[in-house]
N, C-alpha and C positions, 0 to 999 in steps of 0.2 A: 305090456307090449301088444299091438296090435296086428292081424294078421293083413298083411298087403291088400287080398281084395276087398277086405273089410273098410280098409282109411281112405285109400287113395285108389280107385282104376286104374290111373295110366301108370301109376307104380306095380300093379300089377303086372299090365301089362308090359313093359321094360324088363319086369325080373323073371318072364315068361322067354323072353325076345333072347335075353341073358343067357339061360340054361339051355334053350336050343343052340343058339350057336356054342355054345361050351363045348356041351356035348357033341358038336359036329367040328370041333375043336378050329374053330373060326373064334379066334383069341380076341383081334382085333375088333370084331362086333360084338362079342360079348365083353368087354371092357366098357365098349361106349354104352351098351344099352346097360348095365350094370347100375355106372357110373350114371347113367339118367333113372333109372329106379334110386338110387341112395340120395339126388337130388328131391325126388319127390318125396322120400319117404328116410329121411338122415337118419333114424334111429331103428329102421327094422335091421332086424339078426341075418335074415335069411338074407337078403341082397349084399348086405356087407359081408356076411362069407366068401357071398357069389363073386362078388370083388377081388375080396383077398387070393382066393382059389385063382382066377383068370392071371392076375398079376406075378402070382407064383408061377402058374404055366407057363408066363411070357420070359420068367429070368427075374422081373423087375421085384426083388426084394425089400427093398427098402418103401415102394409104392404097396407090397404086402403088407407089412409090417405096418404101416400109417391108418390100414385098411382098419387089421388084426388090432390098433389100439382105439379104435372108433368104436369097433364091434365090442372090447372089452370094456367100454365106457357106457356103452347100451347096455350093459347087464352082467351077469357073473361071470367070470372065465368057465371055461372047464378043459379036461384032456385034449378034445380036438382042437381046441384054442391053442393048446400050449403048441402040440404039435405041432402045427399051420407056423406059428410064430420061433421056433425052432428052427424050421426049413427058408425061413423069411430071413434069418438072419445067415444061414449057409450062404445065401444067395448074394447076400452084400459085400 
């Protein structure tokens, strides 16, 4: 796997855009720019987290969950996976 600023810039720059707003917990822009980092960059780990993480803050479980089986299609599961996808399904 590749690290974001390594493949793509503007994927970087989106999964930058992403964790700011998260963390200012402006769901709605980090959804979108999220969602425009995995556009540019479908198989990085860290932005389909950032996905899955926003979509579980918004309620929307089953959009987690679809996040949670891309991400575990890019590479091995592990504990936080499970968890993330645990809470994914509470939500549904």
């Amino acid at each position: 796997a590749c690290l974001l600023a390594a493949c793509l810039p503007g994927a970087a720059d989106e999964a930058a855009s992403a964790a700011d707003a998260y963390a200012r917990q402006d769901y709605p822009a980090a959804r979108n720019a999220a969602l425009a980092a995995v556009r540019e960059a479908p198989e990085d780990r860290e932005a389909l987290m950032l996905l899955a993480r926003v979509h579980l803050a918004m309620g929307n479980g089953a959009e987690a969950e679809a996040a949670l089986d891309r991400l575990e299609a890019a590479g091995e599961p592990d504990a936080e996976l499970a968890l993330l996808r645990a809470e994914a399904l509470l939500q549904q």
